[in-house]
Structure formats: C-alpha cells, structure tokens
C-alpha positions as CSV (number, residue, x, y, z in Angstrom):
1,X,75.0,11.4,-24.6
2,X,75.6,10.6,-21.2
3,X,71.7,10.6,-20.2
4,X,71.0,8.2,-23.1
5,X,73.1,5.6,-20.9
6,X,71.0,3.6,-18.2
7,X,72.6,3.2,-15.1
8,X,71.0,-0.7,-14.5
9,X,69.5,-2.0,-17.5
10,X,66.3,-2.5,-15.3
11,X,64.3,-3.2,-18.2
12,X,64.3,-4.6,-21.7
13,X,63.8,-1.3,-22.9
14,X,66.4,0.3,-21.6
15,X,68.9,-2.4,-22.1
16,X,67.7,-2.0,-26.3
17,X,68.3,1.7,-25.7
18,X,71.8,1.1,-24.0
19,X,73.0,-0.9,-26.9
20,X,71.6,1.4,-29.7
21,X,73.5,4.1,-27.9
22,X,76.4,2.1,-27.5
23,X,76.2,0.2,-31.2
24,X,76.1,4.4,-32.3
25,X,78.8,5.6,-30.4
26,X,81.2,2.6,-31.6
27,X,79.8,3.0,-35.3
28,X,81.9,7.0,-35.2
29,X,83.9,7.4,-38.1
30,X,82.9,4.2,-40.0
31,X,79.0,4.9,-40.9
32,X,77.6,7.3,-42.7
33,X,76.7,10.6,-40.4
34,X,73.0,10.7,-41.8
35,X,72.8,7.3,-40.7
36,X,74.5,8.0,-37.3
37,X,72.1,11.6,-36.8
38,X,69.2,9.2,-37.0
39,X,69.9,6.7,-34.4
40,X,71.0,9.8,-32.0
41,X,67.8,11.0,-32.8
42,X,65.7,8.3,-31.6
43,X,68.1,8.0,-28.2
44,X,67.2,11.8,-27.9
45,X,62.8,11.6,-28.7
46,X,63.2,7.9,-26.5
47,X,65.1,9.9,-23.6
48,X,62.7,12.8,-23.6
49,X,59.6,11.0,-23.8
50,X,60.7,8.7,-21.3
51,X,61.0,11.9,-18.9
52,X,57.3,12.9,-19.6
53,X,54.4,11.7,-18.8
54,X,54.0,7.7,-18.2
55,X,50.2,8.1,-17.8
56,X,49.2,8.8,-20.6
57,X,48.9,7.5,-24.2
58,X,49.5,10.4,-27.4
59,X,47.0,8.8,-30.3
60,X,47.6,10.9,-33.3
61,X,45.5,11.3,-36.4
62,X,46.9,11.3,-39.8
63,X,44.7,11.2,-43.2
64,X,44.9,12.9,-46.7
65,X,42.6,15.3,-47.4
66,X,39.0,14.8,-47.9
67,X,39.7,11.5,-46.1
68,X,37.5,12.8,-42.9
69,X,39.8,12.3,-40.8
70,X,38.6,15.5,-38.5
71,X,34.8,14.1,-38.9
72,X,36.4,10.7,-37.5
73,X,38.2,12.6,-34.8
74,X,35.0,14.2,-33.8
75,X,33.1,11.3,-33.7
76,X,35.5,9.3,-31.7
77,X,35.4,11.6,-28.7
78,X,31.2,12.2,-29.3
79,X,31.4,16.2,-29.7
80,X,32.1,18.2,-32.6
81,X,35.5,20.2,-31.5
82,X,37.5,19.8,-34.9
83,X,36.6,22.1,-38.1
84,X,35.5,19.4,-40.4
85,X,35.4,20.2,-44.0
86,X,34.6,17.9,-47.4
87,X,36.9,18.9,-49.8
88,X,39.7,21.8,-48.4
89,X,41.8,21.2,-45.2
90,X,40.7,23.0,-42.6
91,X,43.2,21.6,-39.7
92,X,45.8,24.2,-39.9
93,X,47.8,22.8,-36.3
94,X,47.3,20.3,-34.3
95,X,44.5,20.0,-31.9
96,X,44.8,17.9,-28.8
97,X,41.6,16.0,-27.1
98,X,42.7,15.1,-23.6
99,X,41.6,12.9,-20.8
100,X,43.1,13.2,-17.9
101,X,44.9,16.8,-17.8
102,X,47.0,16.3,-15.2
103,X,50.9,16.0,-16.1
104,X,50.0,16.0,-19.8
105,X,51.2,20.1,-20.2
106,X,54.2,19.7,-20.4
107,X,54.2,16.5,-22.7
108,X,52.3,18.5,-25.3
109,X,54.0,21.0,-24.7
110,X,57.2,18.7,-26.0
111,X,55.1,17.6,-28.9
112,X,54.5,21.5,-29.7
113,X,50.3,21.2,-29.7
114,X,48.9,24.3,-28.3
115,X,45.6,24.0,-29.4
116,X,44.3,21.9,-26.3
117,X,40.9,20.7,-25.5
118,X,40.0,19.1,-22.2
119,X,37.6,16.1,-23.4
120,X,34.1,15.0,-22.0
121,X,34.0,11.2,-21.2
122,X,32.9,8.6,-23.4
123,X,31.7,5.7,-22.0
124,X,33.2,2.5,-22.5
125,X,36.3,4.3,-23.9
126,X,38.5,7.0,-22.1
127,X,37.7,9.0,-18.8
128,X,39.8,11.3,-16.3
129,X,42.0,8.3,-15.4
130,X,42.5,6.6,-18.4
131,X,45.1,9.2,-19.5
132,X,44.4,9.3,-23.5
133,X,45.6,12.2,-25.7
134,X,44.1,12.4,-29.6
135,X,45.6,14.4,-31.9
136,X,43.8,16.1,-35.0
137,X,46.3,17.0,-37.4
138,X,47.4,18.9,-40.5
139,X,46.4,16.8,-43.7
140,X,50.1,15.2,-44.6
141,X,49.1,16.3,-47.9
142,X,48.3,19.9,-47.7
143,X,49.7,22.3,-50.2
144,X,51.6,24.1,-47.1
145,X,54.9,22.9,-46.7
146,X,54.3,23.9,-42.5
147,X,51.4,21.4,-42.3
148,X,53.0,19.0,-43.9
149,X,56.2,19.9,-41.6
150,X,53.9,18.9,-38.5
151,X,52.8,15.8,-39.8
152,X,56.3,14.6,-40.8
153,X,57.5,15.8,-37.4
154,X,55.0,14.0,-34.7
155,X,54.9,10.8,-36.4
156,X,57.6,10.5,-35.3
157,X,56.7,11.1,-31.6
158,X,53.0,9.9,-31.3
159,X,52.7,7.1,-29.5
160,X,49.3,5.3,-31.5
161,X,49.5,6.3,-35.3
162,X,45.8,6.1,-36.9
163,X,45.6,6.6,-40.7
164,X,42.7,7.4,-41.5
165,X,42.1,6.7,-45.5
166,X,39.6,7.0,-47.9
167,X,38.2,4.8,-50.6
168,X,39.7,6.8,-53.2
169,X,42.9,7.7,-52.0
170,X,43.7,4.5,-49.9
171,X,46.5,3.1,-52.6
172,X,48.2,7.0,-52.7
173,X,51.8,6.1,-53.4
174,X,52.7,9.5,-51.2
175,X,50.6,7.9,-48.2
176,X,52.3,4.1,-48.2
177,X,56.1,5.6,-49.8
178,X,56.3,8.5,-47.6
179,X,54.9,7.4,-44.5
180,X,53.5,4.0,-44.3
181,X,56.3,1.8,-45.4
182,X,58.6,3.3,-43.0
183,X,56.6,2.6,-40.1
184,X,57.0,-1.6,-40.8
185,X,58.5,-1.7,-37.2
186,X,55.3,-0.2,-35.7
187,X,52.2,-2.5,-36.9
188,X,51.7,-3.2,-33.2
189,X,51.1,0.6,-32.8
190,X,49.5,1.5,-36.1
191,X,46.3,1.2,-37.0
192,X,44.2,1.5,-40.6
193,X,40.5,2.9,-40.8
194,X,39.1,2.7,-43.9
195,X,36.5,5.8,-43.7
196,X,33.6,6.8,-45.4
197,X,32.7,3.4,-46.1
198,X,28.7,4.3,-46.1
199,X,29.7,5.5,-50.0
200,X,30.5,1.7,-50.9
201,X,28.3,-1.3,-51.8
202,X,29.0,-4.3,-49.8
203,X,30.8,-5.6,-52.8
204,X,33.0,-2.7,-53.3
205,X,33.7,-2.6,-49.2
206,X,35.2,-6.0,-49.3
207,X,37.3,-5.7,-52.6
208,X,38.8,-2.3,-51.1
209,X,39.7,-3.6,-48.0
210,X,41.1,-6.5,-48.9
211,X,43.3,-4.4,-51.8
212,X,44.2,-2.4,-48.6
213,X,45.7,-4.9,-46.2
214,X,47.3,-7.0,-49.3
215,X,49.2,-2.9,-49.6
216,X,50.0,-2.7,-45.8
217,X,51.4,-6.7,-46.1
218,X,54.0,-6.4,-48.8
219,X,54.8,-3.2,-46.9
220,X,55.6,-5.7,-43.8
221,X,52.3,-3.8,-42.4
222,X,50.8,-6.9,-42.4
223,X,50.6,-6.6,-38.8
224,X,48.4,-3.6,-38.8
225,X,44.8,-3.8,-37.8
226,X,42.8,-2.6,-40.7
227,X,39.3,-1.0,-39.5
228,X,36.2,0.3,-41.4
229,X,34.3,2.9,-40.6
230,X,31.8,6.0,-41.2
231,X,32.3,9.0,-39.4
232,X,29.2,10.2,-40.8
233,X,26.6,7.2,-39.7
234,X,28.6,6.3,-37.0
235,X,29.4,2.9,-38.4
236,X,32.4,1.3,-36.9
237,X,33.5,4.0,-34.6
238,X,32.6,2.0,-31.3
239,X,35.3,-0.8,-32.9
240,X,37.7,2.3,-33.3
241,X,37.1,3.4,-29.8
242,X,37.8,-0.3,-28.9
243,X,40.5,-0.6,-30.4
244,X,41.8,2.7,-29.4
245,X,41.0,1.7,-25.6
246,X,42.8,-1.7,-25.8
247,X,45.9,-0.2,-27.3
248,X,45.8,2.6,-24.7
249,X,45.2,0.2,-21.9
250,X,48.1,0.0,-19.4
251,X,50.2,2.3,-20.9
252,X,52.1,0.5,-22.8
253,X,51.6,1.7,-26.3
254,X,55.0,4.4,-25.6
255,X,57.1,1.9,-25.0
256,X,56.3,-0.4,-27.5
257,X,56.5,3.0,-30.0
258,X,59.8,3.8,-28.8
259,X,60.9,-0.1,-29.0
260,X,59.8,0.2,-32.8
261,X,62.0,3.2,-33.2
262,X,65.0,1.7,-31.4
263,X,64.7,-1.7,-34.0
264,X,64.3,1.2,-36.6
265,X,67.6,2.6,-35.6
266,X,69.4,-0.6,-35.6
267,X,68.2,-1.6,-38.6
268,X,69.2,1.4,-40.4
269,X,72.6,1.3,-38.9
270,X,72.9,-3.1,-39.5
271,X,72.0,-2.1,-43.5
272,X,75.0,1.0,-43.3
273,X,77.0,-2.0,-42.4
274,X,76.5,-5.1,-43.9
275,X,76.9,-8.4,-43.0
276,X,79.9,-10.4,-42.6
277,X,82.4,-12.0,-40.1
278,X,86.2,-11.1,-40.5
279,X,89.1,-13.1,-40.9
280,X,90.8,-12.4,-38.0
281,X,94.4,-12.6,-36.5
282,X,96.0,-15.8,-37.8
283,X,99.0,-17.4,-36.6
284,X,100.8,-17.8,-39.5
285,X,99.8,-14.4,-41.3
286,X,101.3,-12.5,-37.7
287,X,104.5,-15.0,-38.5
288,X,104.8,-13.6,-41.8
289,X,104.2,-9.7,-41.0
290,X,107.0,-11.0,-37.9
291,X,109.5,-12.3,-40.9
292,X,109.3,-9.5,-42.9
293,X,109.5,-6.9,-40.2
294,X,113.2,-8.9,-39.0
295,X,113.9,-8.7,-41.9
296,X,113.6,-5.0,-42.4
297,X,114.8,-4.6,-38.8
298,X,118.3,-6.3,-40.2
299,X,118.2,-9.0,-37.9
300,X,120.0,-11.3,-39.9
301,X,122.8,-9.2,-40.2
302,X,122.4,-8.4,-36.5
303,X,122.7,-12.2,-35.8
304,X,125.7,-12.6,-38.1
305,X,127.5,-9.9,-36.3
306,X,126.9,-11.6,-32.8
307,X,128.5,-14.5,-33.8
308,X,131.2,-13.6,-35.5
309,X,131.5,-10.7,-32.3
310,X,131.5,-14.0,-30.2
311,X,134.2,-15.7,-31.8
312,X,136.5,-13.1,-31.9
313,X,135.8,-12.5,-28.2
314,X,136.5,-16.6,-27.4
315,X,139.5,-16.5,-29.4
316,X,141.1,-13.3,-27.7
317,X,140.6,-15.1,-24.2
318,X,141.2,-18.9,-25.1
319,X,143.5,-18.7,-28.3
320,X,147.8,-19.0,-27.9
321,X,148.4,-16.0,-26.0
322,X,151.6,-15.1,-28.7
323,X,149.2,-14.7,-31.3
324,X,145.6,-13.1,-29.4
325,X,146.9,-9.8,-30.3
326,X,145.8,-10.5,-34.3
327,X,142.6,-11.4,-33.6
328,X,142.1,-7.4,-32.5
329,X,143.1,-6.5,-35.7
330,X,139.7,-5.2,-37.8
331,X,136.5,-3.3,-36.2
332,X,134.5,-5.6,-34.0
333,X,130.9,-6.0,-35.8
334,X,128.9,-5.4,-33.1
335,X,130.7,-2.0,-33.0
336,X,130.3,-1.1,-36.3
337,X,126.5,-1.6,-36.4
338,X,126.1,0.1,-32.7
339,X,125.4,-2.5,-30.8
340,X,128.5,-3.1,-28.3
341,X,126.7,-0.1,-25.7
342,X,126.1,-2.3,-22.8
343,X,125.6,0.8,-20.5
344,X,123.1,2.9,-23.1
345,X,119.7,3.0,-21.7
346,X,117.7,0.9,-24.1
347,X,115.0,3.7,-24.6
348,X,116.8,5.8,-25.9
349,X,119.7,3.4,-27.5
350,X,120.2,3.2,-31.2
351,X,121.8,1.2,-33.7
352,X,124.2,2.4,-36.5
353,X,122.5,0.5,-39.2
354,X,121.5,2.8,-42.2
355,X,117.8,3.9,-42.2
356,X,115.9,1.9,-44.4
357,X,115.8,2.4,-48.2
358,X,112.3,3.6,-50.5
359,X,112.8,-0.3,-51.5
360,X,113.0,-2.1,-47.8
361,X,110.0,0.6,-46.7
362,X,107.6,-0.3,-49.8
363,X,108.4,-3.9,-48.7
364,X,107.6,-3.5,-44.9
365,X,104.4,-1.1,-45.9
366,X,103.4,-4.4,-48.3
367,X,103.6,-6.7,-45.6
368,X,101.4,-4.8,-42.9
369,X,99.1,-4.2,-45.8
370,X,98.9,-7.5,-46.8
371,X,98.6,-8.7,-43.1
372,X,95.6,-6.0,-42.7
373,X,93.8,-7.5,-45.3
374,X,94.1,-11.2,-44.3
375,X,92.9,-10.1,-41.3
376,X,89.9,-7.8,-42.6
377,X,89.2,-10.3,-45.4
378,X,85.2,-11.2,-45.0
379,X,84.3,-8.1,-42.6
380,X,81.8,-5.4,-44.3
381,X,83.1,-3.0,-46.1
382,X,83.4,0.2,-43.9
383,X,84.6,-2.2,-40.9
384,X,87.2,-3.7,-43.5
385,X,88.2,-0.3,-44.1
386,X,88.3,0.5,-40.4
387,X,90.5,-2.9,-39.9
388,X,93.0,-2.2,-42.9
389,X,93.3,1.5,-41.3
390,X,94.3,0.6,-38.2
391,X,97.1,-1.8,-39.5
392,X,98.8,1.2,-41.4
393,X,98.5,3.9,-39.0
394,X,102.0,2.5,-36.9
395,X,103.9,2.2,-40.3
396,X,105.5,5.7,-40.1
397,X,106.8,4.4,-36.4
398,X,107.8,1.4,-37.4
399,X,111.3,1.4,-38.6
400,X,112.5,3.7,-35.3
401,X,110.2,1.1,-33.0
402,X,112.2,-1.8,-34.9
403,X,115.7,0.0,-34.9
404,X,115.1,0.8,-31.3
405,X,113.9,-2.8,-30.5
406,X,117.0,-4.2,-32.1
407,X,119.4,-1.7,-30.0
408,X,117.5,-2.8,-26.9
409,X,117.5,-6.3,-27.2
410,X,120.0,-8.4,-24.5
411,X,122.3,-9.9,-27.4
412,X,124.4,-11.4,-24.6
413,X,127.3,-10.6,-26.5
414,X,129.2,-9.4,-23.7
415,X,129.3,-12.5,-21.5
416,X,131.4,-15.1,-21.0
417,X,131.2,-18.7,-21.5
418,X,132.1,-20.6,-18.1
419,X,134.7,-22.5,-19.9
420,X,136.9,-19.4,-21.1
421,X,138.5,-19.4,-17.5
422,X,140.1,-22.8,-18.2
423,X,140.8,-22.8,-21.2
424,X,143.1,-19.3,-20.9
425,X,144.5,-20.7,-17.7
426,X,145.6,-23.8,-19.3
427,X,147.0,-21.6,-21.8
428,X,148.5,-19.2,-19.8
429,X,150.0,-22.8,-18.2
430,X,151.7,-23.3,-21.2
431,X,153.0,-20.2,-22.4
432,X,154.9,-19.9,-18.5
433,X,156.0,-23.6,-19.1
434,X,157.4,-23.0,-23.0
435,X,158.7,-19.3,-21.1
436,X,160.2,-21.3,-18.5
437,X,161.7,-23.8,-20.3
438,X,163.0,-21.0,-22.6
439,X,164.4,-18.8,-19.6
440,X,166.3,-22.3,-18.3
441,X,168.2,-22.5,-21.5
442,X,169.1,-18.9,-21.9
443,X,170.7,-19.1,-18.7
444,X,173.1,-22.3,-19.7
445,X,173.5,-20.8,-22.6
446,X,174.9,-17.7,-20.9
447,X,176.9,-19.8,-18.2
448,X,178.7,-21.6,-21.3
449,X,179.4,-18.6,-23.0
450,X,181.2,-17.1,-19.9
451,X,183.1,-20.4,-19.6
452,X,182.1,-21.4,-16.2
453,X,180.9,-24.7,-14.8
454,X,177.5,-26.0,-16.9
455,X,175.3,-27.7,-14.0
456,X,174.1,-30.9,-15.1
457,X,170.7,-30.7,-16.8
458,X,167.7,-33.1,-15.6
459,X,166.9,-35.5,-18.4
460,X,163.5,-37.3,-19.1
461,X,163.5,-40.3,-22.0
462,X,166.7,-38.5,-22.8
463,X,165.4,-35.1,-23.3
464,X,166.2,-32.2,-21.5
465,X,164.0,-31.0,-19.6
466,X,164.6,-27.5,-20.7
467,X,163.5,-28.3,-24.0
468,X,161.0,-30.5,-22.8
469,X,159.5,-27.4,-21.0
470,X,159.6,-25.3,-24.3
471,X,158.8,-27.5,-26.6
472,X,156.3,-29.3,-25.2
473,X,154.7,-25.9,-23.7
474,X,154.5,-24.4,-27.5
475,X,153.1,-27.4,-28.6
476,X,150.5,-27.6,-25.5
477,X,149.3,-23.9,-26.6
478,X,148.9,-24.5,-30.1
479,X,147.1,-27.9,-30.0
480,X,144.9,-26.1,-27.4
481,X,143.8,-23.1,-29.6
482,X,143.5,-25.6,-32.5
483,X,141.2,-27.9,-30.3
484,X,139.1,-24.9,-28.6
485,X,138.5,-23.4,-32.4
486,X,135.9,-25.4,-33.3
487,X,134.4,-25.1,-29.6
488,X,134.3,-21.2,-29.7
489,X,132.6,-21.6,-33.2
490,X,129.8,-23.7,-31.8
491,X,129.6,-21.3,-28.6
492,X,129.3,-18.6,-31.3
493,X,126.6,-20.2,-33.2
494,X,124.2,-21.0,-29.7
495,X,125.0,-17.6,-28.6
496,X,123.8,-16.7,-32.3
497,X,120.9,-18.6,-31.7
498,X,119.8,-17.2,-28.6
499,X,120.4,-13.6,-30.2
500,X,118.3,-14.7,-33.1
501,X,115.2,-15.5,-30.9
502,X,115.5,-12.4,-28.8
503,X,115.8,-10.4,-31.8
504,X,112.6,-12.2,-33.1
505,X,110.8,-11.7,-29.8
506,X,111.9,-8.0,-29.6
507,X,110.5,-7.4,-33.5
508,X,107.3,-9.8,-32.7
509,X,106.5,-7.2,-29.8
510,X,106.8,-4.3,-32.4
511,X,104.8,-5.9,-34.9
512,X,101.9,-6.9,-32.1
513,X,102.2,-3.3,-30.3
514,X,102.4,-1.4,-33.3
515,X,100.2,-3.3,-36.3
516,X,98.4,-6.5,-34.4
517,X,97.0,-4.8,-31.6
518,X,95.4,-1.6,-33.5
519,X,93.8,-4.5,-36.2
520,X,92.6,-6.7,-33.2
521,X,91.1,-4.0,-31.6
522,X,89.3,-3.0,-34.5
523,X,87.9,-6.8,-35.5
524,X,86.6,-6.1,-31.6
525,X,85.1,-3.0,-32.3
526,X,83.3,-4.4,-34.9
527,X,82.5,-7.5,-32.7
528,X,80.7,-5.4,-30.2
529,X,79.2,-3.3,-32.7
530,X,77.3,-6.2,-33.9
531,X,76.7,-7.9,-30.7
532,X,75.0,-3.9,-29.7
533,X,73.0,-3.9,-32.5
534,X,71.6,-7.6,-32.3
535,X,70.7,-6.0,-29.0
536,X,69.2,-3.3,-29.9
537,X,67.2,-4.9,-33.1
538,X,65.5,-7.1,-30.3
C-alpha cells in the first residue's frame, strides 16, 4: 500500500486518502475483512485514477431498459452513434463518446471501454479542449449477468453518474436498492433525467417527478439534480447538456467522485465499529492489578523474610558476643527463598519460591482480566475485544517476569547499618573488660594457691577492681544487647519498608510492561483509528 500514502498531504484530498489508508491499515485484525477489502479498494480505483488523466471528465450512462437511455446518449452529443432500440437492449458493452482524445487511451483503457468514438462538437457544450468522455452502457437490468457485470463494475469508476429513468420504471426497487441508495455520498455527482417525458400530460409530469425526488430524498439523494427530458423531441436535452457542462467544468467532478468514495469507505468502516469512548487506564484499577500481582509474586513473604534476615544479621554483629553464636542457629530466610545471591546477575537470577499454584494463577489471570475490562469498558465492541486481548496476551509471562522481578530487586539486605560498628565495638569493649577482669583474678587465684605473696588489689567504693572489671563488663554487654534489641527490630522494620516499596516498584514495572502497556497501546490504536476516520469521512 505503500503508493496509497502521500508523501505531503498537499491537498484535502490526499490528506482524506492518507487517513482512510491509515484508519484501514490500523483497523487489521479487528474489522471484518469484507469491510477492510472495500476501503482498500477505493485507495486502489482513487490511486489509479489519480494516475490517469486529469483532463478529462468520464460521464457514464446508466438506465433500465426501455428507459432510452441510448436515444438520450445520442441526442446529447447531436449524432446517432448508439444502437437505440424501444423495447430489447441493444448496448451489449460500453461505448465511449470522446472530446478531446488526447491522454484519454489509456484511461479507457483502465475503465476497459473499447468501443471508442471520437465525438463531433456541440456547441455550447463540449469541444476538443473541454476533455468530456460519455459512456453508453449495458442496461443494469439485462438478462446477461456480463452486462450487468459492467454496469456494477464502472459505477464505481465513472466520474458523473446519469440515470436515466423512465416514467414507468422510475420507482424500480432494483434501480434505487441496488444502485441508487448506495451512491448517498455522491448527489454532487449524480444526476436524475426523467426521460420520455413527451408520453406524460402536464399533470402526470409533475406528480412523477415530484414522486421521484421525494425517492432520491429519503434515499439521502436529496441532493441530486432531478432533470426531465425527451430524447425523442429534444425537450430538455440542452438543460442536460448544461448540466453536464457545468459539472464537467474545471475538472473537478473526479475528485469530488473519489472524495464520495473515500466518505463511503469511512463510513462503512465507522458502522464495522461503532461508537464509543473507552474507559481507559485508571489509577486505582493499575493499583489493584499492582496488589494482586505482589501478591502472587509473594512479596509479603519476601518482605517478611528481609526483616526477620535483618534482625538476625544486627543481632550477630551487635548482640553479647558469648551468645552471637545462637542466633546462627536455623536457615537464614532470605536463603531459603533464594534471595541472599548478591553476586547473581539479576537477568538471569531466580528465587526458590514454589511456582504458583492452578489457584494463585486463576487469581492473577482474574485480576488482568478484570483490569482489561475496566479499562475497555465503553469502547465498541471489536476495539473492546482488541483492548481485553492485549491485557491477556503477557499472562503466560507473567509469573517468570514477577519471579524474576522479585530475584532482581535491591532488597538491601546485605548492608549494614552505620551504627552496627559501635555498637559491636562497645561490646567487644566489654567482653575484653569482663575477660580482663576475669584473667586478673585467675592469676591471684593461682599466686594464692602456690602460696606466694598476693599483691595488694586496687579497690574502688570497696570493690575490687578485678571484679569490678568482670562484673561490671558482663553486665555492660548484656544491658547493651538488651537496649540495642528493640533498635535492630525497628532497623529491621525500615529496612522492611524500603524492601516492600522496591518490591512494589519492581512488580508495578511488570504489571505496566507486561499488561498496562499492551492495553494502553490498544485504547491508542483505537484513538487514532477514530481520529483517521473522522478524517477521512470529511
């Protein structure tokens, strides 16, 4: 399609052309492919067209049989060139009156008329430079199914459309069904002639035309200019050659045609779609799909394990050094679930966690439906389809993306808190004062036993200072680990905290990457699938 697309949008036209191509192209997959075939269609007979000749203007004539239309046709160029008949159809393929041959081979040749006459000209109407081409052509009605193939075809393609009826047949429900009612995009290119008016009383004239614009109105034809005339007298063609010449003038008529067809399009693909605005991403549905997913992800459990992780890691480096050694007893958490890795790279890091159960799945695959159709709610209903779609095509990757989010997330388990230092050297402190004090009254215990001369010991208050040393260094390291419990438990918690809105960062990245963004970018695609079309409609 890439000659459908206009480099510059230089005029109205092509900008109308630009968005049908691009309101098609976005519309893949969601619309019905009839409805798609056709709007391809008209970028395809809009491009080609648009290739041929500018010059000139293709007026084709369309009528039942017995309507006289070929009688018309021959009395509109002033020389008898079509087979006319009264009651069987005698135009077998099309015949092409031309003004102005030059460049317009190979534009009949695209509308597949062979049958080519170069036309005398008629005064006051078309000449060598005013570029018209009229079409006779097969009777849309004609018992063969190849004449009625032609017909079908080039209205299609004609630029003018003239339907040329009859009194009798004017009302045929094939005529305004089949062809008429379809062209309610084209009144400013379509034109009625009531023919053969000589066979009607004055009376009869004005009853039957206005039964025949009060058809074309409720048709949205009301736009159509509704003409009578008499091929056989002669009545009312100069007003058809008028009209003819006024529509032809400038060369115009093509443009507005393929505009017509373009709004067709449009129209045709607005109706596959419907009307509607959706929902949208809201805030607190993406916090609820977010909840659920940390859920699934265990991040609770993850959060639990950090703290307690943290605890046991403040009180092996700030507790009484005599008694650190039971706080290694049991398997660290953090260990347990795979998550003390520090030098795993996180792309390709793990957790230990067991996979997800048919229950924990059903309930993640509830919660991206349910956020899907939040979002959808209110869109038509092959974009809502499209919206709730894209929300569930990540759900198969989502308990790796989520296990692998959680393994990758900085836990900051593994640092230290700036007062751990202190606190262990105070308590090493203490431990070397109790040891020293200890050591000091080993030795006079020894020197006593071996009866030699016991120094004098220092006293303080009356206390030795050996036992002052040991006592009062046991006591120091206990009342220290009992003060800096409560202070490791609310470092724990913070560094819980801090894990807990990682965690909930890491999972609100999966949810947006893997469910949000897909559902966004369809709410988009249906956003400028509108816009194209209200562009395209005109």
């Amino acid at each position: 399609m890439s000659r459908h697309r206009g480099k510059g949008s230089a005029t109205r036209l092509d900008a109308r052309l630009e968005a049908l191509d691009t309101a098609r192209s976005l519309a893949e997959g969601v619309l019905p492919q009839e409805d798609l075939e056709f709007a391809y269609r008209t970028l395809d007979r809009a491009s080609s067209r648009r290739s041929l000749s500018g010059d000139h203007t293709v007026v084709g004539f369309f009528g039942a049989t017995g309507s006289g239309k070929s009688s018309l046709f021959n009395a509109v160029l002033g020389e008898s060139v079509a087979r006319t008949a009264a009651i069987r159809p005698t135009t077998s393929e099309p015949l092409a009156a031309v003004w102005g041959t030059g460049g317009s081979g190979p534009l009949l040749d695209w509308l597949e008329v062979s049958r080519r006459h170069e036309a005398a000209p008629v005064e006051g109407f078309a000449d060598e430079a005013s570029g018209v081409i009229i079409l006779d052509l097969p009777d849309f009605d004609s018992t063969e199914s190849a004449h009625r193939a032609v017909v079908e075809r080039l209205v299609g393609m004609v630029d003018v459309l003239v339907w040329v009826l009859d009194p009798q047949k004017y009302a045929d429900h094939a005529l305004h069904s089949g062809f008429l009612a379809p062209l309610r995009r084209q009144d400013g290119v379509t034109i009625a002639v009531l023919n053969q008016v000589d066979r009607l009383t004055a009376a009869d004239r004005g009853d039957v035309l206005e039964s025949l614009r009060g058809l074309l109105a409720a048709e949205g034809l009301g736009g159509v200019q509704v003409l009578e005339a008499s091929a056989r007298t002669g009545e009312g063609v100069p007003a058809v050659r008028a009209v003819l010449r006024k529509v032809a003038a400038g060369h115009r008529a093509a443009s507005e045609r393929l505009s017509g067809d373009v709004a067709d399009a449009a129209a045709r693909l607005a109706a596959a779609s419907g009307e509607g605005e959706p929902a949208g991403v809201r805030p607190a549905a993406f916090r609820r799909l977010a909840e659920e997913l940390a859920a699934a992800a265990n991040v609770p459990l993850v959060v639990e394990a950090v703290r307690v992780h943290t605890r046991r890691a403040a009180a092996a480096r700030t507790g009484w050094p005599l008694t650190r050694w039971v706080r290694r007893l049991g398997r660290d958490p953090l260990v347990r679930l795979g998550l003390a890795r520090p030098d795993a790279a996180p792309r390709v890091n793990r957790t230990s966690m067991p996979a997800p159960s048919a229950a924990e799945r059903a309930r993640t695959d509830a919660a991206v439906r349910a956020f899907a159709d939040g979002a959808s709610e209110g869109a038509p209903g092959p974009w809502r389809a499209l919206v709730r779609a894209a929300g569930r095509e990540g759900r198969e990757r989502l308990p790796d993306a989520l296990d692998q989010a959680v393994a990758g997330a900085d836990l900051g388990a593994d640092r230290r808190s700036w007062w751990w230092f202190p606190a262990n050297a105070l308590q090493w402190l203490a431990l070397l004062t109790a040891l020293a004090g200890a050591a000091w009254l080993l030795v006079l215990a020894v020197v006593g036993y071996l009866q030699l001369p016991v120094p004098e010991v220092p006293r303080a208050q009356g206390w030795p200072l050996p036992t002052l040393l040991l006592v009062g260094g046991m006591l120091l390291g206990i009342v220290l680990a009992l003060v800096l419990a409560p202070v490791a438990a609310l470092s724990a918690r913070r560094r819980a905290a801090r894990a807990r809105r990682r965690l909930t960062a890491a999972v609100r990245a999966v949810a947006d990457a893997e469910v949000v963004a897909p559902v966004q970018e369809a709410i988009e695609r249906y956003a400028r699938f509108a816009a194209a079309v209200g562009q395209a409609r005109g």
